[in-house]
N, C-alpha and C positions, 0 to 999 in steps of 0.2 A: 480268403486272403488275397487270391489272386485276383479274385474279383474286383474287390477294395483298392488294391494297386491301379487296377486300369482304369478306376472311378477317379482316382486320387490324380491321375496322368492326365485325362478326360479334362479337369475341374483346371486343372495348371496350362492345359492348353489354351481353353475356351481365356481361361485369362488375360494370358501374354498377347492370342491371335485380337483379343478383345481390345488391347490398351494399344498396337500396333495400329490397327484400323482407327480407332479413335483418335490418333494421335498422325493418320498419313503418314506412317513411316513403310517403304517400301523395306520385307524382308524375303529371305531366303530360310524356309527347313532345310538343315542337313543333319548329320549324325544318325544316332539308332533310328530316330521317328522318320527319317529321310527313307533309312534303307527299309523299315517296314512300309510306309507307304508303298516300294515296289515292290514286297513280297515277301520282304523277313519275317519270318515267327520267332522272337525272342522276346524273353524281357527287357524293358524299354528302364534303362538306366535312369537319363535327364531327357529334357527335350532344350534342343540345342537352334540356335537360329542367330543371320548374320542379319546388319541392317548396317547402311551406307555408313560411312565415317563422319559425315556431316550432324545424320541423323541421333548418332551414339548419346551423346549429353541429353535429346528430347527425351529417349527411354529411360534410361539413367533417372533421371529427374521424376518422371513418370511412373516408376515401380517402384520410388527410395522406401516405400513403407515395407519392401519383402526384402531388402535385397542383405545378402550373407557372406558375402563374398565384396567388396565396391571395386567401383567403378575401378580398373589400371592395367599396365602393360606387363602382365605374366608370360613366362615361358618354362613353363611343364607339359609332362606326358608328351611332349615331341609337339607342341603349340606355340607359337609366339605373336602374340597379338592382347589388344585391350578388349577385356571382355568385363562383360559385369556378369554375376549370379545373384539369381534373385530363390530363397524357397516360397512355393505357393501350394498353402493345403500338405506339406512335408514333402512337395517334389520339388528338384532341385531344375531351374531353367537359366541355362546359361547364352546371352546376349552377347554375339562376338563385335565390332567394328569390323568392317569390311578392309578397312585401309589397312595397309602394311602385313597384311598377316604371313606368317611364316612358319611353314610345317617342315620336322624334318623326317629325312630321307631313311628309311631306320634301315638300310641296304648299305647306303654310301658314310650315312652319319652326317650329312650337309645339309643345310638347312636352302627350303627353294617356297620362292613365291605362293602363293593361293590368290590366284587370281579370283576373287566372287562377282559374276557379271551377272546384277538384277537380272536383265533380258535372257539369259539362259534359265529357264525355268518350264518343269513341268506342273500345270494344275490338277493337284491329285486329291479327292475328298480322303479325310484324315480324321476321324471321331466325328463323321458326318458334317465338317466342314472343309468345304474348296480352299485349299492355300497353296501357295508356290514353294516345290521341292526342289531343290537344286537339281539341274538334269540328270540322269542315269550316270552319263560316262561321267560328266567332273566329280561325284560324290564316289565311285569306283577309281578312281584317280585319286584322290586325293587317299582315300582309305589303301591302295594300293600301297602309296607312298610310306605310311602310319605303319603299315603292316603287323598292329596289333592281332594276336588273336580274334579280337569280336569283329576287327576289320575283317580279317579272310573269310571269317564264317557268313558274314554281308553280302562279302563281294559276294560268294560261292553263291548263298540264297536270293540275289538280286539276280546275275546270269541266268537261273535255272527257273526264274519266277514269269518268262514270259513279258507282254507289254503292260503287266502293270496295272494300276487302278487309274491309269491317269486319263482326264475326261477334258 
């Protein structure tokens, strides 16, 4: 079963990293697949990724045959930004816009910027492909801020995991 799961995860990445690069849109991994790439061992929920504000409408367009969720400006779970969600092969990949995004503070309860700056980026291989993870400190930053449960367990397993897979 768990096997199948990471077949399942494998088949939804190679997808999205697939239609990204075909398409010249520069992105950023964050979320769970972020913090495993620097050494979390959990199960891997969705695979989460930003891509410029310009570029949001070229994906959009580009994945309309999966996508579950469309294209708009939600705010849950302590997010506030336009994201699409697309399923692929029964995993769920959600596409944020870069612009305006807004996370909050679950300490103060105020909502504060996310800055996503392409050029901050480490190249880390990820199911046997090189793609850009958002750097260590902004994805421990930004999960700080979240302070979900699976964030601390992250952050915890990110600190403890050394430099990483990144090449």
């Amino acid at each position: 079963m768990v096997y199948e799961r990471q077949k399942a995860h494998r088949k939804a990445f190679e997808w999205i990293v697939g239609l990204v690069r075909e398409k010249d849109i520069p992105f950023l991994i964050c979320g769970g697949l972020a913090a495993i790439g620097y050494g979390a061992e959990r199960d891997l929920h969705d695979i989460d990724l930003f891509v410029p504000g310009e570029a949001f409408e070229k994906i959009v367009e580009a994945g309309k045959d999966f996508i579950s969720k469309p294209a708009g400006h939600y705010r849950e779970a302590g997010w506030d930004l336009d994201y699409v969600q697309f399923i692929y092969g029964g995993v769920k990949v959600e596409v944020g816009s870069a612009e305006g995004v807004l996370i909050q503070n679950a300490h103060t309860r105020t909502w504060v910027n996310l800055e996503i700056d392409f050029s901050r980026r480490d190249l880390v291989t990820v199911f046997g492909i090189p793609v850009p993870l958002m750097v260590r400190e902004d994805l421990i930053g930004y999960k700080s801020l979240l302070s979900r449960p699976v964030d601390r367990a992250d952050i915890e397993a990110i600190r403890g995991s050394g430099p990483g897979f990144v090449i």
